[in-house]
Every structure is written in C-alpha cells, then in structure tokens.
C-alpha positions as semicolon CSV with decimal commas, in nm:
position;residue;x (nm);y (nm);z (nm)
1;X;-8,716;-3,973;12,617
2;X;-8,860;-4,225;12,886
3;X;-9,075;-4,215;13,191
4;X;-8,916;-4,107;13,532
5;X;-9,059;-4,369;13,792
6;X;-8,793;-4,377;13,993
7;X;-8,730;-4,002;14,027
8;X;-8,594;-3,709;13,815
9;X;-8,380;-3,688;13,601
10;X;-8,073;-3,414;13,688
11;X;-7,889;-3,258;13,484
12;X;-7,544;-3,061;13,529
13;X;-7,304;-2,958;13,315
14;X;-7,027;-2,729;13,333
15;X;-6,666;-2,662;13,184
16;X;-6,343;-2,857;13,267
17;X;-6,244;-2,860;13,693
18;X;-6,562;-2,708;13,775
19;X;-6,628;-2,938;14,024
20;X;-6,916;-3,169;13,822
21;X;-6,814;-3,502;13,950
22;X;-6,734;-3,461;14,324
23;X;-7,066;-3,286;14,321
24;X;-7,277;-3,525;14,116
25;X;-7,184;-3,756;14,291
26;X;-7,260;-3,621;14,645
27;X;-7,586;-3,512;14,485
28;X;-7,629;-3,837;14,361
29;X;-7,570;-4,014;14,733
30;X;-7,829;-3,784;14,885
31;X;-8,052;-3,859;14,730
32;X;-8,032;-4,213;14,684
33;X;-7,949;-4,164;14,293
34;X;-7,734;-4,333;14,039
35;X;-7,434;-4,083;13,925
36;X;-7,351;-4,099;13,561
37;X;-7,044;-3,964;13,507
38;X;-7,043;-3,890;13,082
39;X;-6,729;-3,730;13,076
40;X;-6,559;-4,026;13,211
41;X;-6,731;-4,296;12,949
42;X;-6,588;-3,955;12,715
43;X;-6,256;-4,025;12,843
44;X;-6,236;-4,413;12,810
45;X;-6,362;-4,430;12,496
46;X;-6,063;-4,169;12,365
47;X;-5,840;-4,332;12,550
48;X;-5,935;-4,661;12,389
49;X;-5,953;-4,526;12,025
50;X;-5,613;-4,307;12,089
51;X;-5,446;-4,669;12,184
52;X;-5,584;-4,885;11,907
53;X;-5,417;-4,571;11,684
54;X;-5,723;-4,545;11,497
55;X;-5,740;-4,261;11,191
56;X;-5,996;-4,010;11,279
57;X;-6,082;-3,902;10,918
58;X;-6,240;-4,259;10,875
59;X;-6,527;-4,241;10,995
60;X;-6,631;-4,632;10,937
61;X;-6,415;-4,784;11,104
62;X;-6,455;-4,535;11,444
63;X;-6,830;-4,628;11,389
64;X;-6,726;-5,006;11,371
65;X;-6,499;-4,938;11,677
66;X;-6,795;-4,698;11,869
67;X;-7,083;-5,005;11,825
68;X;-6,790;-5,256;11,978
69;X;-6,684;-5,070;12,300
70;X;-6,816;-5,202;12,583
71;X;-6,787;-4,838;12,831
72;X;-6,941;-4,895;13,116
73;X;-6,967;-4,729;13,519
74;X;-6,946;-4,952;13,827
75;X;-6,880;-4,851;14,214
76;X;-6,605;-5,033;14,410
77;X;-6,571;-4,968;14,763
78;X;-6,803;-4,685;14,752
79;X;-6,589;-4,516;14,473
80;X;-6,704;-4,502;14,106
81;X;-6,438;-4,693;13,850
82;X;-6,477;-4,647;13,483
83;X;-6,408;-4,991;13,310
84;X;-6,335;-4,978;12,937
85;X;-6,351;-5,338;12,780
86;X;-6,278;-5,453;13,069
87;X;-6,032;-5,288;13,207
88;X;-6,041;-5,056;13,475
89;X;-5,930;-4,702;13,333
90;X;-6,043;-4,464;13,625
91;X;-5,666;-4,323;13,687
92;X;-5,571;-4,322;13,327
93;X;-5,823;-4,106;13,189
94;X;-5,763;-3,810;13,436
95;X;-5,455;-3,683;13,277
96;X;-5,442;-3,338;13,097
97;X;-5,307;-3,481;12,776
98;X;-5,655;-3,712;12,784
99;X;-5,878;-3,409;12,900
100;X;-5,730;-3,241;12,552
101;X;-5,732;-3,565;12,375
102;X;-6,056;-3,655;12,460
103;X;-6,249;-3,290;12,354
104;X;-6,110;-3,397;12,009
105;X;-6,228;-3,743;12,006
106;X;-6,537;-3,676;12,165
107;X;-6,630;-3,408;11,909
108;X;-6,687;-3,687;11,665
109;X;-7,022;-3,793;11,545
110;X;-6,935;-4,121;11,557
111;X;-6,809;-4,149;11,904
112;X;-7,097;-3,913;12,042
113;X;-7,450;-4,112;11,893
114;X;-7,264;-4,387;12,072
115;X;-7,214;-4,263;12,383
116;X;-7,554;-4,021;12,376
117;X;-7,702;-4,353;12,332
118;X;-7,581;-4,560;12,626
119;X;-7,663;-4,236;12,841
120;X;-8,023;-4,200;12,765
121;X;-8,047;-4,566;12,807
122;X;-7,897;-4,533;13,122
123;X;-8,117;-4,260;13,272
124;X;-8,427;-4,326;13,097
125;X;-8,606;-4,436;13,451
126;X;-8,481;-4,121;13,589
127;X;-8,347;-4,117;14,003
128;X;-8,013;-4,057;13,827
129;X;-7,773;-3,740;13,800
130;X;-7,564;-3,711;13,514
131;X;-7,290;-3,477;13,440
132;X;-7,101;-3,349;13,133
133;X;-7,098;-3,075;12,874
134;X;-7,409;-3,142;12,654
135;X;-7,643;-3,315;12,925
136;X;-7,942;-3,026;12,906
137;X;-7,896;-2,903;12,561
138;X;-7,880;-3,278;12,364
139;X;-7,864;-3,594;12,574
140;X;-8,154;-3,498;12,814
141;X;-8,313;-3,166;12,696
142;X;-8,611;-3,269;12,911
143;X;-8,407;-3,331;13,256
144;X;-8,653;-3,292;13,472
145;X;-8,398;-3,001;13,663
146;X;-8,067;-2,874;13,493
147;X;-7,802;-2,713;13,619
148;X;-7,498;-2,491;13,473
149;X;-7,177;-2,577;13,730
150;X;-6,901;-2,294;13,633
151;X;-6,599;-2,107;13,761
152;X;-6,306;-1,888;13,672
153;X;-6,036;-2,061;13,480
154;X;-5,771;-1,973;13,733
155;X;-6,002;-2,159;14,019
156;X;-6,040;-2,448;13,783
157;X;-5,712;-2,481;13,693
158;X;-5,582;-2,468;14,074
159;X;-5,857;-2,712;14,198
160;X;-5,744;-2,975;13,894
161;X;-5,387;-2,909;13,964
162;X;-5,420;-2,991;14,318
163;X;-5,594;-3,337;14,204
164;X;-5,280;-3,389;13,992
165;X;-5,041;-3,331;14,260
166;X;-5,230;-3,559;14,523
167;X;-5,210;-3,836;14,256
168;X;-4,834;-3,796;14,174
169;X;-4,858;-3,580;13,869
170;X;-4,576;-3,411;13,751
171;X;-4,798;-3,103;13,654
172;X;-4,694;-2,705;13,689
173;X;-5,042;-2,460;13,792
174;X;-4,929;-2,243;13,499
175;X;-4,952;-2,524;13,252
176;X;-5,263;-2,693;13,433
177;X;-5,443;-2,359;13,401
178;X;-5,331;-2,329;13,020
179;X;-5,483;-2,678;12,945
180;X;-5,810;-2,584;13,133
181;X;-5,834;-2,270;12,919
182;X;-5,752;-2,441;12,613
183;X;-5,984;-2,750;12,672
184;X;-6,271;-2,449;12,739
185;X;-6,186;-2,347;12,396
186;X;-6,232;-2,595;12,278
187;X;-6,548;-2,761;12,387
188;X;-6,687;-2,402;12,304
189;X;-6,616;-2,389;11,954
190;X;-6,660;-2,715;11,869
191;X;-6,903;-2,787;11,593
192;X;-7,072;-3,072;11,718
193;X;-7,265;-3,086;12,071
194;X;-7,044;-2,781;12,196
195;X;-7,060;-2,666;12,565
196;X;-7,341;-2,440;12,591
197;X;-7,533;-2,339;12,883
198;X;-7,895;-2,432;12,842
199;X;-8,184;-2,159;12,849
200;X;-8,375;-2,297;13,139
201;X;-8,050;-2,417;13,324
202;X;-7,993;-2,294;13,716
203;X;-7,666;-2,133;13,684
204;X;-7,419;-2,207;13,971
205;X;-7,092;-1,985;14,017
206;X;-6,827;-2,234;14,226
207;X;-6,548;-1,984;14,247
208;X;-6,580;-1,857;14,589
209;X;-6,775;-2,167;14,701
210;X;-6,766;-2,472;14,933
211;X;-6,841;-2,799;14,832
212;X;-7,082;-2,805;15,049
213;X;-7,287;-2,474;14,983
214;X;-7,289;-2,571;14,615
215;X;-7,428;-2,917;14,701
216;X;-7,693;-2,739;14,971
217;X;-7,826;-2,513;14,643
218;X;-7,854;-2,765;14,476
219;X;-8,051;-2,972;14,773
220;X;-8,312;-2,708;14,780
221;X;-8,361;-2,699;14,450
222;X;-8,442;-3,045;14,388
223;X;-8,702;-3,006;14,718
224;X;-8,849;-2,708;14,512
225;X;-8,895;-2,904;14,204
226;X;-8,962;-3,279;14,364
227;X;-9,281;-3,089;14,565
228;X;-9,398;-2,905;14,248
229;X;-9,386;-3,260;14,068
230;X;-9,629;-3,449;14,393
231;X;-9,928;-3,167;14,366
C-alpha cells in the first residue's frame, strides 16, 4: 500500500467526540505531518449526496455521484477547511443531524471505495496522520503505528456539546449525549467497515485526560517506533 519516504504513516481511530481531530492534528503539527481528517471528507460527501436528494437503494447512480465528487482538505490560516465541489463545508458538516446522517451514508459501498481510495492515495508517501473509524483495520492496515482514541459516552457527549454551544448551536447535553450514543451504535453494528479497534492498535483512554497528556503518549510513541524504524 505504498512506500513511506517521507515518514510513517499514523493511524488513529476512535468513536464520535473522542477527541480524533484536535489531536491529529496537533500530532500532525509536531511532527511536521499532513493531517487527514476522513471523517470530515465522510461528512461532505453525505452532506453533498443528502442535498442532491439522491435514493440510497440505487446504487448506480451514488457510484456515478461517488466517481464525480471532487472532496478534498486544504488549510486556511493555519486551520483545516473541508471543501466539497468547491465549496467550503467545514461548519456545515459538524452538526449532529450530519454526524447521524453521515454513519448512514458512509456505510455505503459505494461512497466508502471512493473515499478509501482518495485516502490511500493521499497517504501513500506516509509523514501523514489520518483519523477516522476504519483507518487500521481497512484503509491502512499496515500504518506504520495505530492508535485506538476512546472515552465514555457521557465525556464525549459533554466535550461535543461544548463545541456546539461555542459555535451557536441550539443543542441540549442530554440530547448531544443521546446522538453520541446512538451514532456509537451505529458505526458498531454496521455491516460494512464498522468501528472496530484493531489487534495491534495502542489503546488510549481520553476520559480523565488533557489534551496535552494524550498528545505527549502519543509523542513517545512515535519516538519509540521512528528509532526502531533507523536501526
């Protein structure tokens, strides 16, 4: 699944509010890496089929629709955007209607293979950290170092509802919490690329963590591995 000549590939993954972007993406500046965020190219590529009011039982025409999308990851001002044909869908897609929308959508063979595709592409020369639900177990089962990003539902729910709220979201904790739960459900259960911890995955338990000593972990794990690699 290509060479890594310009460093490893990492891989974390994780359930819904666990924290997987902020910390790819401080990861990702550490070490001088590119952050692929998958869950957001997830996002605007639900968002974009959920406009064009396209049936999901036909599976030609979301294939048609898939091959077309141009999804792509840029960074403005030092903050990542997510631009969907064009159009810059970074606020949009970070609704709880989309995150339950989207682990519908994205369940679909069609709209994954896409997506899996542009991802590999993306980190096939490796110095890149990408983040998701199916990173170590189908889109990179190689990544060079993987790691499982988790915590409690009740932790994930408060840290997503406090997002919300800082963006002008007219959200209640009870309901953000029951939309966390329910999109763990299911991206669990889901038949195709379901969130799964892989085997040789670091587990990482946020819930009584900083930013900061998750990121540090992390740090020293990627030492461990990048000296093992230069013997």
């Amino acid at each position: 699944m290509g060479c890594r000549r310009n460093g490893l590939v990492i891989a974390i993954d994780g359930p819904s509010g666990a924290g997987k972007s902020t910390i790819a993406g401080r990861l990702a500046h550490k070490l001088g890496y590119v952050q692929i965020d998958t869950g957001a190219m997830y996002r605007a590529v639900a968002l974009l089929i959920n406009r064009a009011g396209i049936d999901l039982d036909d599976i030609e025409t979301l294939e048609r629709f898939c091959d077309s999308v141009d999804v792509h990851l840029e960074v403005v001002d030092g903050a990542q955007r997510v631009l969907a044909n064009g159009q810059d869908v970074t606020c949009q897609i970070r609704t709880p209607e989309m995150s339950l929308i989207t682990s519908r959508i994205s369940a679909l063979r069609p709209v994954r293979e896409a997506m899996v595709r542009a991802q590999r592409a993306m980190g096939c020369n490796g110095g890149v950290v990408l983040e998701g639900r199916d990173i170590g177990t189908v889109v990179y089962p190689d990544a060079d170092l993987k790691f499982f990003l988790s915590a409690s539902p009740q932790e994930r729910g408060r840290r997503r509802f406090a997002e919300l709220i800082a963006k002008g979201e007219q959200v209640t904790l009870e309901d953000t919490i029951a939309a966390v739960t329910l999109r763990d459900e299911q991206d669990s259960k889901r038949d195709l690329a379901p969130l799964r911890q892989a085997d040789d995955a670091i587990v990482i338990d946020s819930s009584s963590m900083t930013i900061e000593e998750v990121l540090s972990r992390m740090e020293s794990c990627v030492d461990q591995k990048s000296a093992k690699q230069e013997r």
